[in-house]
N, C-alpha and C positions, 0 to 999 in steps of 0.2 A: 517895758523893754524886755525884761525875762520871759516873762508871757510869752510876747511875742518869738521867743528866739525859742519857747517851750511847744508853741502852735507850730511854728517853722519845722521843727526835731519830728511831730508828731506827723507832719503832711510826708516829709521824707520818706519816715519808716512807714507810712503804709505805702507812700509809694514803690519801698523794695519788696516790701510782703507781696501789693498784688504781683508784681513782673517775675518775683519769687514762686508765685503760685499759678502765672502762667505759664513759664518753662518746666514748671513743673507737668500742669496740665498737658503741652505739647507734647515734653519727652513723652508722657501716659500713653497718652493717643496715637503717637510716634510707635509705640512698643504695641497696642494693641493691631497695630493695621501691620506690623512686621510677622506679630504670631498671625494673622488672619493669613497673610501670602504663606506665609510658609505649613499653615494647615494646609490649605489649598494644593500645594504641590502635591502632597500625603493623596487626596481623592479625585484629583482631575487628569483626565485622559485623553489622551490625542487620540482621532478618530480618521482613518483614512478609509476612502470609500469611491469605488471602481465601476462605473456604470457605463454599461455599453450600447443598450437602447433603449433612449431615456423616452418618456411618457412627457405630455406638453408641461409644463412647469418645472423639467431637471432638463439638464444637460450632460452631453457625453463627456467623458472623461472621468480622470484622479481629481479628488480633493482632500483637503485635509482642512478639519475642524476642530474640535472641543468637546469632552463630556463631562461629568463625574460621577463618580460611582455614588447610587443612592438603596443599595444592599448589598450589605459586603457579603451574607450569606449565600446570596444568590447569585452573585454576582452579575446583579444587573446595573446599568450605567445609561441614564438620563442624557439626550444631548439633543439638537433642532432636529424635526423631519429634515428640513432639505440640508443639512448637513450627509444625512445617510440617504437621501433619496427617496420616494416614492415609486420610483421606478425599481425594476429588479438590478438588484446590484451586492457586488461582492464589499465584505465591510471587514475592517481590520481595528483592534483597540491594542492601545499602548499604554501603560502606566510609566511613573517616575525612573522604573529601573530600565525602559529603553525598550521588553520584551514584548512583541504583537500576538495580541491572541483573533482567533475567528471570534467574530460576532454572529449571533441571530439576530433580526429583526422583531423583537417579542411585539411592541406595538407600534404604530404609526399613526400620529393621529390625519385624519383631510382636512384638521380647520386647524388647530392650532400648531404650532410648529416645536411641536414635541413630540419624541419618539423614545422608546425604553431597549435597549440593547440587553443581549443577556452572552457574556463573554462565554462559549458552548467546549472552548479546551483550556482552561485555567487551569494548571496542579490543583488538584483542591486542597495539600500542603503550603499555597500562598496565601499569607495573609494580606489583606488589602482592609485599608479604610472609607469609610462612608462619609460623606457629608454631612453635616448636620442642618437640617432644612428648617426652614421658618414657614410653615404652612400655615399661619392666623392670617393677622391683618399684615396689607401689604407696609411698607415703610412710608412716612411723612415725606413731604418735600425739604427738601432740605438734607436731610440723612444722606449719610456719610457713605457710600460703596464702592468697592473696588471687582474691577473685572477683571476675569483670569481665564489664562488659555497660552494658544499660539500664533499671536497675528505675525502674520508675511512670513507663516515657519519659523516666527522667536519661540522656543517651546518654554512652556512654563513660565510665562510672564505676564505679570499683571498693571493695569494702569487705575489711576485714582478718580471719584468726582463724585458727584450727587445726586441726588432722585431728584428732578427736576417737574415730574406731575403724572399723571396716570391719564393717557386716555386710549381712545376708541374711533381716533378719528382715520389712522393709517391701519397696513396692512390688512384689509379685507375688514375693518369694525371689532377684530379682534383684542379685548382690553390688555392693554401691554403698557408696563411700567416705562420712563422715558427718564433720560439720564446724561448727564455728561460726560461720564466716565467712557474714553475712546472705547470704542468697539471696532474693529480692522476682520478682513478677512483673515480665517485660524480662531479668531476670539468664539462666532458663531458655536453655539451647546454649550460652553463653558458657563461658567459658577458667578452670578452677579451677587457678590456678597457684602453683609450689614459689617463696616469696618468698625462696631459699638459693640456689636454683641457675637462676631465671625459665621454666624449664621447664612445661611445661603436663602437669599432673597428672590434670587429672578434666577433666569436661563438666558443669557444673551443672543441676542436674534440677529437683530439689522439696524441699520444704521443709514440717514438720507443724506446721499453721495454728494447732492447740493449744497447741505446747510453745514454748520460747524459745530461740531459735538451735539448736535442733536440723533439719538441712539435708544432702540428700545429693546426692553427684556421681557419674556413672560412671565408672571407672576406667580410665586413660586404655589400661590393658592391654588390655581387651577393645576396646577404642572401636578403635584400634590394630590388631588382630584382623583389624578388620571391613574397616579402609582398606586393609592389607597384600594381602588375597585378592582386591578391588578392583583394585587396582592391577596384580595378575597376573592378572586377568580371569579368576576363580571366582567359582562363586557362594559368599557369605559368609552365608547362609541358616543360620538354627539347623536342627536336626530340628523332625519334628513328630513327637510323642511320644505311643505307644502307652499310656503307663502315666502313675501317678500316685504323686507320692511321700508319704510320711507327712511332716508340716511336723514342722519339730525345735522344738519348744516349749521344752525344756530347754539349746537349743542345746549337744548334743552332740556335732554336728560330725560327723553320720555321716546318707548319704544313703540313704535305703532304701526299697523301691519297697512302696508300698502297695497298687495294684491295677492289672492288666493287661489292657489289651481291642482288639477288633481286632486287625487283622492285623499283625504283628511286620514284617514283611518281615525275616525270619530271626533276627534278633534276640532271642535266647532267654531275657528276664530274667523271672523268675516272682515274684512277693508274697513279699515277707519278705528277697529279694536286697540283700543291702550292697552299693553302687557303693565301689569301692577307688582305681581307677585307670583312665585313658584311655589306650590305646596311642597311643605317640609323644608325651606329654606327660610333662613334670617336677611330680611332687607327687601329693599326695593330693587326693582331691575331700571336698570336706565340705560341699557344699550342689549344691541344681539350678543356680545360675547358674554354678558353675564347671565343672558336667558341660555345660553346654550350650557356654560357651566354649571349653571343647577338643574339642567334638566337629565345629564349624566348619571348612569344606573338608575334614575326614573322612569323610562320611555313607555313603560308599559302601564302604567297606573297614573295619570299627569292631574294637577288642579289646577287650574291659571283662574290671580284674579286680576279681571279684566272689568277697563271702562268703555262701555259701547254706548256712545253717546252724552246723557243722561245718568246713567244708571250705570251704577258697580253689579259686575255678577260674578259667578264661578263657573269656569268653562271645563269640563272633564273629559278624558280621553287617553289615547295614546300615538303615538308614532315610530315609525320605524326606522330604525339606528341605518347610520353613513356605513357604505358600501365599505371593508374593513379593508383597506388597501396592499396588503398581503394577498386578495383576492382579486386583486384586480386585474384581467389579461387583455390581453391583443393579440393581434394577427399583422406578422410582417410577410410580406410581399415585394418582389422585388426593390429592397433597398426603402420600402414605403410603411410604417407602422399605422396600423389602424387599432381604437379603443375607442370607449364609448366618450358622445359629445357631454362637456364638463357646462354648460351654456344653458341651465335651465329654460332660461327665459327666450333662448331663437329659435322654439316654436310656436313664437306670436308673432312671429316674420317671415320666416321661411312655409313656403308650400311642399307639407310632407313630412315635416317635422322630423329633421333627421336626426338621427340617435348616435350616428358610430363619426367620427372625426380624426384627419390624418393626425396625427401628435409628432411625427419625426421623420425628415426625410436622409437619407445618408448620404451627403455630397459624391457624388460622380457615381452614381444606382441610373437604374431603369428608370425609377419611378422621376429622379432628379433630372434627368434627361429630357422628361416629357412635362418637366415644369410644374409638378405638384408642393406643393408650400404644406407649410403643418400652417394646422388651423381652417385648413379646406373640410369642410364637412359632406360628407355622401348620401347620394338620394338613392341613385339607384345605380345596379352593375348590369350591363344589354338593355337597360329600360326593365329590369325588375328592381321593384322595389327593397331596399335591405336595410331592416331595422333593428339586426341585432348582428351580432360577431359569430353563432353561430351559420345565421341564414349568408354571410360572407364569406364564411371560409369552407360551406358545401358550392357553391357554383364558382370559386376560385379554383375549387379540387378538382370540380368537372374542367373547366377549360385549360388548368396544365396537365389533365389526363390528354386531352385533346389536342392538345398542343397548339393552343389559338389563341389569339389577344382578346381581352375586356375591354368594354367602355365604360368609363367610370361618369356617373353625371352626379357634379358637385356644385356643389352653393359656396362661394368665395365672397369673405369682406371686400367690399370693393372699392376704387378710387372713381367711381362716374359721377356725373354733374347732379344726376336725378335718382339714384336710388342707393340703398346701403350696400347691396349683395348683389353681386356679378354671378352669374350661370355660365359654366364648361363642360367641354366634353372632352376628355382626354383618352387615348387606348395607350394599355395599360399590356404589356408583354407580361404573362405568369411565372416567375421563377424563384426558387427558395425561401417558400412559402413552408411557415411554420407559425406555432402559436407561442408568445410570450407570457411569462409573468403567471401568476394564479396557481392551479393543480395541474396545468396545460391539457385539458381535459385528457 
């Protein structure tokens, strides 16, 4: 009977020790994820950004998003491309105390949705803080993260949840961490941070409008990537890529090139090639975003090991880096923006292979009145052929010297029974014509 009331005594107290040692635990973690938010106030910056003729993938108007600063010497501040735009646009940062400084657009990436601001009128009397980034290995599923920013214009506010798995399956193949932790418009560029160790993990991106709490960030390894060749003053440019790979539907985890066109620049991978390995990289590649990430400040010297077929080999060469989109211009025309067509692949369709595509029309314009859509691409202007921006905006020059309408003959996706692309003719009145974006030649 003592025994037994000595067993009972003993089940007791460890039952107060563990609920002892879990509120202990809680409060810890409680206290760790307090100081994580409240570092985060210290280096994350509101980002507003003013774009007035946006390029196909932005829209016109104010937005406001999320950075944080990832060199307080330089004051440069990490946060999405299309938070700041790919198009030409005015860009403003804000820190904790409220005051907007100008931004530069130092880089921009075309694949991933990372870009590096460099605040260009800071006192250089302000101190500001940096992030503390975790560029190894991404976080376990499971792991604990809190994201910070300003969604719906809450500034400075963060919400809780967990890494939920890494893939490659959304946003363009892109490898992006995926998480529960709410992501809202405003959160986009902010800080997805490790609530274990307050480390900055990811870059918050996007989020799918359909599902619930399903949300992804970039991974702070690539993001990382991009600052490191930056900071050694390379270019941190992906390639631009001759080939196309087969999408892994069954996620197999194996990258294989689908079809090959243009010019390699030596680069020898042929239809049906498994991508294996990137020389000077640890691991295997098992999708496009991770061959794209290690092939970064490579482009000029590459080793790919590849299985064609049969046989493993090593493929050598190089290729040439993504058009830097700080360079990238157009030609607006009455209320009509033309740039080059972003469509690799629709000159396996189209006759003439057009290069240059309307990207924006300005509701109640010339060009709006005569029914042109973005995403119409251009054959020819009178029946000559125009395959570049400049050959478009010498015979635009000639016919508003002249003071005459154009014909524009364009290839449109189309809605008919029997084919993909509808052919128009539209005339086109010449007026307040200028060149966007780039060095405006």
């Amino acid at each position: 009977m003592q025994a037994s009331h000595i067993e009972q005594g003993r089940s007791t107290y460890r039952i107060i020790v563990s609920l002892v040692c879990v509120s202990l635990m809680t409060y810890a973690y409680a206290g760790q994820d307090e100081q994580a938010f409240e570092q985060a106030r210290q280096y994350t910056a509101k980002v507003v950004t003013r774009v007035e003729l946006p390029f196909y993938g932005d829209r016109k108007g104010t937005t406001i998003g999320a950075g944080f600063v990832v060199d307080a010497d330089r004051g440069w501040v990490m946060t999405n491309a299309h938070v700041v735009a790919r198009s030409p646009s005015q860009v403003k940062v804000a820190l904790l105390d409220g005051d907007y400084y100008v931004a530069r657009k130092l880089y921009v990436d075309p694949y991933i949705d990372i870009a590096i601001l460099e605040m260009v009128d800071r006192p250089a009397t302000k101190d500001i803080v940096a992030a503390n980034l975790d560029c190894e290995e991404a976080p376990a599923v499971g792991h604990t993260v809190g994201a910070f920013g300003h969604p719906w214009d809450l500034s400075f506010t963060g919400t809780r949840g967990i890494i939920s798995g890494i893939t490659s399956k959304f946003t363009g193949m892109a490898e992006m961490l995926q998480t529960d932790a709410p992501i809202n418009p405003g959160n986009s560029g902010g800080p997805l941070i490790s609530l274990r160790t307050g480390k900055v993990v990811g870059v918050n991106t996007a989020s799918r409008r359909s599902s619930q709490n399903t949300n992804f960030a970039v991974p702070m390894g690539h993001a990382c990537r991009i600052l490191t060749l930056l900071r050694q003053g390379h270019d941190p440019s992906p390639p631009e890529l001759p080939f196309f790979f087969y999408l892994d539907l069954d996620e197999n985890n194996e990258l294989a090139v689908a079809k090959v066109f243009g010019k390699h620049h030596g680069l020898d991978l042929q239809e049906g090639d498994i991508v294996r390995r990137v020389g000077g990289t640890d691991g295997e590649i098992q999708n496009r975003g991770q061959f794209i990430h290690a092939l970064r400040g490579r482009l000029d010297d590459i080793e790919l090991e590849v299985t064609r077929g049969d046989e493993d080999i090593v493929v050598y060469g190089r290729l040439a880096s993504a058009i830097l989109v700080a360079e990238r211009t157009g030609v607006l025309v009455s209320g009509v923006l033309f740039s080059g067509n972003p469509w690799r692949d629709s000159r396996d369709f189209v006759d003439g292979r057009p290069a240059l595509m309307v990207h924006y029309v300005e509701p109640g314009s010339i060009g709006d009145g005569e029914k042109l859509r973005a995403m119409d691409l251009l054959l020819a202007v009178d029946n000559q052929p125009v395959q570049t921006l400049e050959e478009l905006l010498t015979y635009l020059r000639a016919a508003e010297s002249e003071e005459k309408k154009v014909i524009l003959k364009m290839v449109r996706v189309g809605n008919l029974d029997d084919s993909i692309f509808a052919y128009i003719e539209r005339p086109l009145e010449v007026t307040g014509l200028r060149v966007i974006g780039g060095s405006a030649w």
